[in-house]
VOVORO-255518 format. One line per 10 residues: number of its first residue (from 1); their letters; for each residue x, y, z of C-alpha. Coordinates in steps of 0.02 Angstrom, whole numbers, plus 32768, in hexadecimal, padded with zeros to 4 digits. Layout:
<tilums>
NUM> a> X:Y:Z ~ ...
</tilums>
This chain:
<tilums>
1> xxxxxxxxxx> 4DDC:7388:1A20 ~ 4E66:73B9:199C ~ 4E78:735C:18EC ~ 4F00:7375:187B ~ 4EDA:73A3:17B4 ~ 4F68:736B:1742 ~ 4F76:73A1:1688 ~ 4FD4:7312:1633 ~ 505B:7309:15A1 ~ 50EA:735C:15EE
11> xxxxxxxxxx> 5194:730A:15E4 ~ 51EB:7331:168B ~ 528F:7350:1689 ~ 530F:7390:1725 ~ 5336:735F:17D3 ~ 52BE:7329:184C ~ 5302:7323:1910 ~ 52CF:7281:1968 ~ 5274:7290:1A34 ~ 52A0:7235:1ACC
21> xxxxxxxxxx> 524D:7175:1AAB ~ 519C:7181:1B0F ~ 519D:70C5:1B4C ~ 524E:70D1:1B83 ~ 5232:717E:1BED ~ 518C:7125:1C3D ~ 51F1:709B:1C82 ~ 5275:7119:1CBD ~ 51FD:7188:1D1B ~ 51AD:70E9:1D6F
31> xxxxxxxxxx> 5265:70C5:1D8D ~ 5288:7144:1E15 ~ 520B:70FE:1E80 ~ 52AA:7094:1EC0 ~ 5301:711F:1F0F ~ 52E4:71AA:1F85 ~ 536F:720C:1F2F ~ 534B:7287:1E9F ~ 536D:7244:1DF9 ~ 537A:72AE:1D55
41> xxxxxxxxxx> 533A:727B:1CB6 ~ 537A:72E3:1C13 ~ 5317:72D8:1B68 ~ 5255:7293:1BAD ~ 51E0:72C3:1B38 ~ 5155:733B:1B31 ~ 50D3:72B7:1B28 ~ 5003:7299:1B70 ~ 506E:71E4:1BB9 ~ 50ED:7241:1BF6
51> xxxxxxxxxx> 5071:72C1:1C58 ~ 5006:7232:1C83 ~ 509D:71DD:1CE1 ~ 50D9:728D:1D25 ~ 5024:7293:1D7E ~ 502C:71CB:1DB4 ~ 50C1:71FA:1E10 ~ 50A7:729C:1E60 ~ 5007:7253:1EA7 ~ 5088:71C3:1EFB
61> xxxxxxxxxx> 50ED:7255:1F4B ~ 5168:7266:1ECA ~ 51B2:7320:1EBE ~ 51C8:7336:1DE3 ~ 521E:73CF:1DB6 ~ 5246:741A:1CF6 ~ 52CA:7484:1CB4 ~ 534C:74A0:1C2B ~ 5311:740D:1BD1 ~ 531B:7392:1C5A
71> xxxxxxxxxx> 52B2:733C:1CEE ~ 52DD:7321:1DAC ~ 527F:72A8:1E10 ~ 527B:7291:1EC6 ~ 522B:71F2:1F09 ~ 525B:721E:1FC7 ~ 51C8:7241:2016 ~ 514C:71BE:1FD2 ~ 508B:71DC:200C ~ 502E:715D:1FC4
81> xxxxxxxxxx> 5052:70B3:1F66 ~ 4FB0:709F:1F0B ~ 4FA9:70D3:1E50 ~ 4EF8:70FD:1E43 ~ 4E76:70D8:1DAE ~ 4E53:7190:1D70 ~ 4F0F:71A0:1D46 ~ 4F36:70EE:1D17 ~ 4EAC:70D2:1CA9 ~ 4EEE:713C:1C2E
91> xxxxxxxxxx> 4F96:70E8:1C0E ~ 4FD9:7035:1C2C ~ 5084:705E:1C51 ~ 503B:7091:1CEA ~ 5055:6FE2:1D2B ~ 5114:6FF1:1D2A ~ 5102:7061:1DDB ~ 50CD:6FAB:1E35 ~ 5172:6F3E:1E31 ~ 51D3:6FF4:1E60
101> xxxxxxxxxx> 5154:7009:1EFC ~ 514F:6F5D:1F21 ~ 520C:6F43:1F28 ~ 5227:6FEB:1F8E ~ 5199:6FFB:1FFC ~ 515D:6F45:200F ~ 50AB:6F61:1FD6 ~ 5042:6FBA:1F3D ~ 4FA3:6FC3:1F04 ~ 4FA7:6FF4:1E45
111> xxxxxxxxxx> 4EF0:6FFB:1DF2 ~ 4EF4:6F72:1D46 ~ 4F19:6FE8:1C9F ~ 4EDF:703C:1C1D ~ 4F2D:7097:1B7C ~ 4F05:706A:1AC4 ~ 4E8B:6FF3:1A7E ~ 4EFC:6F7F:1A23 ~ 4EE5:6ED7:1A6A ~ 4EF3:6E83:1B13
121> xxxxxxxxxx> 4F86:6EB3:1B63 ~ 4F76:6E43:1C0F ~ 4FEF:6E7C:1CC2 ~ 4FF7:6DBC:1CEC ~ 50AC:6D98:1CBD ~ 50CE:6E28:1D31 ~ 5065:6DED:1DB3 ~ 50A1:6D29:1D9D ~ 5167:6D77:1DAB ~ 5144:6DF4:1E38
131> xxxxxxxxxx> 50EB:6D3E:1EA4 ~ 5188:6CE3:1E6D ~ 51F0:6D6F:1ECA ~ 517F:6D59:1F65 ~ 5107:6DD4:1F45 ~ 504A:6DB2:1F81 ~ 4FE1:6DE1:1F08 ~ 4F1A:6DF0:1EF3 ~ 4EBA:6E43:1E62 ~ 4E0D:6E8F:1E9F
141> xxxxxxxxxx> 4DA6:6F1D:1E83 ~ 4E0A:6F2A:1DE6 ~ 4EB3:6F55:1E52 ~ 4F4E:6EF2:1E69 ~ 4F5D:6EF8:1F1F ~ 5013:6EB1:1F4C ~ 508D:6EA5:1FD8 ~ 5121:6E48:2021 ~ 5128:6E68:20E6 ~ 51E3:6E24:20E5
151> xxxxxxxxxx> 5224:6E76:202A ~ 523E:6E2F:1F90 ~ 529F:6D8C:1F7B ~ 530E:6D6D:1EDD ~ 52CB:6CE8:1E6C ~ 52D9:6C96:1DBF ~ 5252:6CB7:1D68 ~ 5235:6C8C:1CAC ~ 51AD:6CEE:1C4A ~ 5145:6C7B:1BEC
161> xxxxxxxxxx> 514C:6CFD:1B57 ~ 5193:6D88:1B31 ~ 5174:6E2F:1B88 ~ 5197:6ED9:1B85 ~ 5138:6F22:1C1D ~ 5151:6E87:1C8F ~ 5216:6E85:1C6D ~ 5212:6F4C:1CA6 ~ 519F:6F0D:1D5A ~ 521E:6E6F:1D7B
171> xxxxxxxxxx> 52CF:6EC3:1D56 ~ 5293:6F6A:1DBE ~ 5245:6F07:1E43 ~ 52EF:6E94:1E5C ~ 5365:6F27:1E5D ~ 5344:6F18:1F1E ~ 52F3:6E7F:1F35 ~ 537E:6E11:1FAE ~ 53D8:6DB3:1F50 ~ 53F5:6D7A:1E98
181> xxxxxxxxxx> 5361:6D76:1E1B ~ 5376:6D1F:1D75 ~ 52FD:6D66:1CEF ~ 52FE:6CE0:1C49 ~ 529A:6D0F:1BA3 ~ 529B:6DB6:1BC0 ~ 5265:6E3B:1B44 ~ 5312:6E88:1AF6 ~ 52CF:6F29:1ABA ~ 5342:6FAE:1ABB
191> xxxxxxxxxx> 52CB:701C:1B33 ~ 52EA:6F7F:1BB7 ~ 53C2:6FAC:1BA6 ~ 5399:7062:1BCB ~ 5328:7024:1C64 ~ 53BD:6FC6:1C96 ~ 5449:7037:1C76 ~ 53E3:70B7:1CCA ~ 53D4:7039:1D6E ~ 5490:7021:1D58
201> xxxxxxxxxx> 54AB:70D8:1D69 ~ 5433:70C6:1E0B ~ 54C1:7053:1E52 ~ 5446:6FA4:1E15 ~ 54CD:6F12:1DE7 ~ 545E:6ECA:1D54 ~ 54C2:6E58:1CCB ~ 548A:6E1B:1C26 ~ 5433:6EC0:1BDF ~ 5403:6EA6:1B21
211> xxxxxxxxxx> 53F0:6DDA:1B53 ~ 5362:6D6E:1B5E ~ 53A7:6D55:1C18 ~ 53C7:6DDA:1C9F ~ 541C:6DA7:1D4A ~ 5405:6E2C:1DD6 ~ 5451:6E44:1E81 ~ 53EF:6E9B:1EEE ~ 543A:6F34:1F57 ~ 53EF:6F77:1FFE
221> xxxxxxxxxx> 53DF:7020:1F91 ~ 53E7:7088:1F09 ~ 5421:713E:1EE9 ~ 5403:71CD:1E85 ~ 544B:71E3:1DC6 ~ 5435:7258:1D2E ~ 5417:71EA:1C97 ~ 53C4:7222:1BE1 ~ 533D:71BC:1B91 ~ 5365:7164:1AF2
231> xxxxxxxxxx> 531C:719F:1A5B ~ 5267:716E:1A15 ~ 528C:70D5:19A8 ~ 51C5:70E2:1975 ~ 51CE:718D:1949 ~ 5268:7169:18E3 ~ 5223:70E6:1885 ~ 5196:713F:1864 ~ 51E1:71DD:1813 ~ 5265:716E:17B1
241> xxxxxxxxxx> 519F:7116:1767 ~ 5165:71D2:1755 ~ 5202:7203:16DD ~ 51F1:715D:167F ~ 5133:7164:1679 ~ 5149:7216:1617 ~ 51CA:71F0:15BD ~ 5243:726B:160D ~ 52F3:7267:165A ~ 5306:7291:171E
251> xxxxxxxxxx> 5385:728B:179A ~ 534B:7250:184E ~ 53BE:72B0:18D9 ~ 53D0:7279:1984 ~ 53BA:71C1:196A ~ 5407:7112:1927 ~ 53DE:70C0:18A0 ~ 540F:7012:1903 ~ 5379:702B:1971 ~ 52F6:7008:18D2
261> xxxxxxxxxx> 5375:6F91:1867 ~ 52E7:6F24:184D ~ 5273:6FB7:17FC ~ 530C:6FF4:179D ~ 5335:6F3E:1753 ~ 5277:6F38:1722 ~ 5299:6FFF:16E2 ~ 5315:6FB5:165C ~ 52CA:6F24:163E ~ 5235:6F96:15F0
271> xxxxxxxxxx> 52AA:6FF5:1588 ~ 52D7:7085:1603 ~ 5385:70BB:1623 ~ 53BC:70D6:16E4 ~ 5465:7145:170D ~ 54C5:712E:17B7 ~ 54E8:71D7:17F4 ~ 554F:722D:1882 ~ 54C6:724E:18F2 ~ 5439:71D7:18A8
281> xxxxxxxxxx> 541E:7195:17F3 ~ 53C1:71E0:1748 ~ 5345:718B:16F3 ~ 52FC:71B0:1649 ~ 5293:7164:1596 ~ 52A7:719B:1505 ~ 5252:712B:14CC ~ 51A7:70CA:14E8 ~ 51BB:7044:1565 ~ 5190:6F97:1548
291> xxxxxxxxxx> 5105:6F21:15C3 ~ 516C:6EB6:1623 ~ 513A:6E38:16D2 ~ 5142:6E66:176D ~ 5132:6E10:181C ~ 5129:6E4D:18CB ~ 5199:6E04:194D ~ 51D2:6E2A:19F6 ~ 5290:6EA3:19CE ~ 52FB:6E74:197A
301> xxxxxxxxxx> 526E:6E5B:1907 ~ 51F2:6ED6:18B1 ~ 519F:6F37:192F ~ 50E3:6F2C:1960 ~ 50E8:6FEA:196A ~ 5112:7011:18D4 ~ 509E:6F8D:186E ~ 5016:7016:1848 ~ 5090:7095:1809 ~ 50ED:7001:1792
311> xxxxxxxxxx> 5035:6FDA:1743 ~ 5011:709E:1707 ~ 50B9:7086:16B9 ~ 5089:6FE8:1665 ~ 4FE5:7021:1634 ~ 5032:709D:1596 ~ 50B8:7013:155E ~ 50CA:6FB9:14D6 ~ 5072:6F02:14D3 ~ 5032:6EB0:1567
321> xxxxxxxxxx> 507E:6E82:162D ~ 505C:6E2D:16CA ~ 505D:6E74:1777 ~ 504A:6DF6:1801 ~ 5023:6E38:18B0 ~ 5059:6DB1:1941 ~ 505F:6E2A:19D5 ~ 4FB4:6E66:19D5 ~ 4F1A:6E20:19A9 ~ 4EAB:6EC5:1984
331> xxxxxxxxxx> 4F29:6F2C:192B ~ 4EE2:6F3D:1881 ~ 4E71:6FD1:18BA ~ 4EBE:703E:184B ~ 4E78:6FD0:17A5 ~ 4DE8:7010:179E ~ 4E18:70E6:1795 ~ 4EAA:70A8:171D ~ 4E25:7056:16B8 ~ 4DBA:7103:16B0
341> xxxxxxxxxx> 4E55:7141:1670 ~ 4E59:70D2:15E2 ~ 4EB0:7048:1617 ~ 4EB2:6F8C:15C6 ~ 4EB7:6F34:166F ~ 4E73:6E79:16A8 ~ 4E77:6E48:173F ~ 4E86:6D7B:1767 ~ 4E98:6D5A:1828 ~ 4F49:6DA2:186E
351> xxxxxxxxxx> 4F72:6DD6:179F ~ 4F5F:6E5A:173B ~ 4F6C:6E49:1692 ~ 4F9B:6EFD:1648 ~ 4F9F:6F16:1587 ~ 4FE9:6FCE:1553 ~ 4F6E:7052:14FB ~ 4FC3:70DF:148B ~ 4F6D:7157:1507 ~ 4F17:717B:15A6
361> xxxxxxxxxx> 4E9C:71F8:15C0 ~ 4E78:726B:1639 ~ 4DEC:7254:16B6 ~ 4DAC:7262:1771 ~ 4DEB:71CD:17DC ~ 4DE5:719A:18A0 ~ 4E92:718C:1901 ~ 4E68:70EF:1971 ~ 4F0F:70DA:19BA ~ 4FB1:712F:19D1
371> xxxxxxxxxx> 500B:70D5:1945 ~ 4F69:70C0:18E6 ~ 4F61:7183:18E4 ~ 5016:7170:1897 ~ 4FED:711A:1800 ~ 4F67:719D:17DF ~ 4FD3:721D:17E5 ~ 5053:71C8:1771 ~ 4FC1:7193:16E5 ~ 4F84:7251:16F6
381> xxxxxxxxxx> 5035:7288:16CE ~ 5035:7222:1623 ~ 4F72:723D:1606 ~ 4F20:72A1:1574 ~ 4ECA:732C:15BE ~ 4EA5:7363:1683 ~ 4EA5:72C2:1708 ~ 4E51:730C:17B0 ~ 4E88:7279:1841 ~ 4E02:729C:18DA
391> xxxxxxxxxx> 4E25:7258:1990 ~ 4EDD:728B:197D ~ 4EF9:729C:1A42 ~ 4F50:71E5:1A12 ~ 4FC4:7228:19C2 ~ 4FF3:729C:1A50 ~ 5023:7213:1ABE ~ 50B9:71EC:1A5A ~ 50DE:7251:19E0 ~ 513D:7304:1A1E
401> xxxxxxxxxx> 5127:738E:19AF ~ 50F1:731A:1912 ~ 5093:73B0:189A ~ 5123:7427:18CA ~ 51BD:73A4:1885 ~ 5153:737D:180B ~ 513E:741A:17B0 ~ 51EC:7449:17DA ~ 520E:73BA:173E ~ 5190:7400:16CD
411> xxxxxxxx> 50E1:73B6:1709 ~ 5054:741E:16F5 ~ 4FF2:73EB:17A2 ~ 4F99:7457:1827 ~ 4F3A:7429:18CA ~ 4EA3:747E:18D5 ~ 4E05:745B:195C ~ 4D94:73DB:1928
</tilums>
């Protein structure tokens, strides 16, 4: 198992080039389960998720094919429509290959998921929407076993809250579901207007992308496309925290700064400054940053995602702040290593209260999650001395190439075997 040493105190400085967004190429790739013509995907990541999905799908039938940079999938010849436990359990996205089955093939069997230990992350608003479309539907032996002898029938469903994953099943699913489906309180992330524009490109009719309500018409079919994925609007975020946390200046390529205007807001707020730029936006501190509050919300609001990353910052600024997480109830399980770091951090229920130390110091610490591992990373970057972060393979399920754009800004941080 690989761990990653960082010696801290370097200011980076320089251009760092931004991936393909992991949740938005996951949804993609379940995606092109709809058609039995080849569809091309430009700028997916080189991510564990990524591979993880890659397997799901080749173990459906699906022919995946790599080169010069982009990805062709063929969904023609489909063998099997169960997604089984060995390859689920490793990643929840997994889930989004039941509405696509379901819809095309009138039946799947997709084994309940796994994927990081932040919090109860329950399918039933998919499995509630998917009924509501006609779907039957039984959970047992820890499967979803579904099917709908006649197809899918378009419906109005309203979520009861917002979500991410069951907004991906419902709007994939009614692409060719007969008739009109109205989706109301969707999630409006901008991964969900990729999904959609990619569907568009498929030949879906889908209206209201970037809403809280999406109307689709259901077509007999869909067809191939070439489409690139979005860029990573966590991985952006989290390198803009990395050149405030170090006080350094660093332009972020490949990207927009309007995909993490709430982080960028908060960003100035605390003192940084944030440049638009031609292709993606500069941030830099010269200056210590100050403790400010911070909430998480479903987008347009702060992200869940990048909570973890936003607390290293605030643990080395001046006076004291507030981070609030509302999406998940166990995602504070980075406290503890930040804490063996040096950190002033109290924790009261969904709060922490975070008051800024002149210094962290280095230390060994336990990556418990993939953003978790993030904000280790970060407080190792700004840490006296060597940080060693263990369990690491985390981070390699959503972060491409993090050590090697890293030090190509001035970090001083290797990956060695543990």
């Amino acid at each position: 198992m690989d761990q990653i040493r960082i010696t801290g105190g370097q200011r980076l400085s320089g251009r760092i080039p931004i991936s393909g967004s992991k949740n938005s190429g996951l949804a993609l790739m379940a995606a092109t389960l709809l058609t039995g013509e080849p569809v091309t995907l430009a700028n997916l990541p080189a991510l564990a998720d990524i591979a993880s999905m890659t397997a799901l799908l080749r173990q459906h039938g699906v022919e995946i094919k790599a080169r010069d940079g982009a990805t062709s999938l063929n969904a023609e010849k489909i063998i099997s429509t169960t997604a089984p436990y060995d390859i689920v359990r490793k990643m929840r996205a997994s889930v989004l290959v039941l509405g696509p089955l379901l819809a095309r093939f009138r039946e799947a069997t997709v084994s309940l998921p796994g994927g990081c230990a932040i919090g109860s992350r329950p399918v039933d608003l998919h499995i509630k929407g998917l009924q509501q479309l006609g779907a039957e539907i039984e959970v047992t032996g820890g499967y979803i076993r579904a099917k709908a002898p006649k197809g899918l029938k378009g419906a109005n469903v309203v979520f009861p809250k917002v979500s991410v994953g069951a907004t991906e099943n419902l709007v994939m699913a009614a692409t060719l579901a007969e008739g009109e489906t109205v989706l109301d309180n969707v999630a409006r992330e901008p991964e969900i207007a990729d999904l959609v524009a990619l569907l568009v490109a498929l030949g879906a009719r889908i209206k209201g992308a970037g809403t809280e309500t999406l109307r689709i018409e259901g077509v007999p079919q869909l067809h191939g496309a070439k489409y690139s994925v979005m860029a990573d609007r966590i991985e952006t975020g989290t390198f803009a925290i990395a050149a405030a946390i170090t006080g350094g200046s660093v332009s972020l390529d490949n990207t927009r700064l309007d995909l993490i205007d709430s982080l960028a807001e908060r960003l100035v707020e605390a003192g940084a400054v944030v440049t638009k730029e031609e292709n993606g936006f500069q941030v830099s501190a010269e200056r210590s940053l100050v403790g400010i509050d911070v909430m998480t919300e479903p987008f347009p609001g702060f992200p869940t995602d990048l909570q973890a990353q936003f607390m290293a910052l605030m643990t080395v600024a001046r006076g004291a702040s507030m981070l609030t997480e509302t999406i998940f109830e166990n995602r504070f399980m980075h406290v503890p290593e930040l804490r063996r770091m040096g950190a002033n951090i109290n924790l009261h229920g969904s709060s922490a209260m975070v008051r800024g130390v002149k210094r962290l110091t280095g230390a060994d610490v336990m990556a418990s999650d993939l953003r978790a591992s993030a904000s280790l990373v970060l407080a190792g970057l700004v840490a006296d001395g060597d940080t060693v972060v263990h369990r690491i393979y985390h981070l390699d399920r959503g972060y491409e190439r993090l050590e090697e754009k890293l030090v190509g800004v001035g970090a001083r941080i290797e990956r060695s075997r543990d």
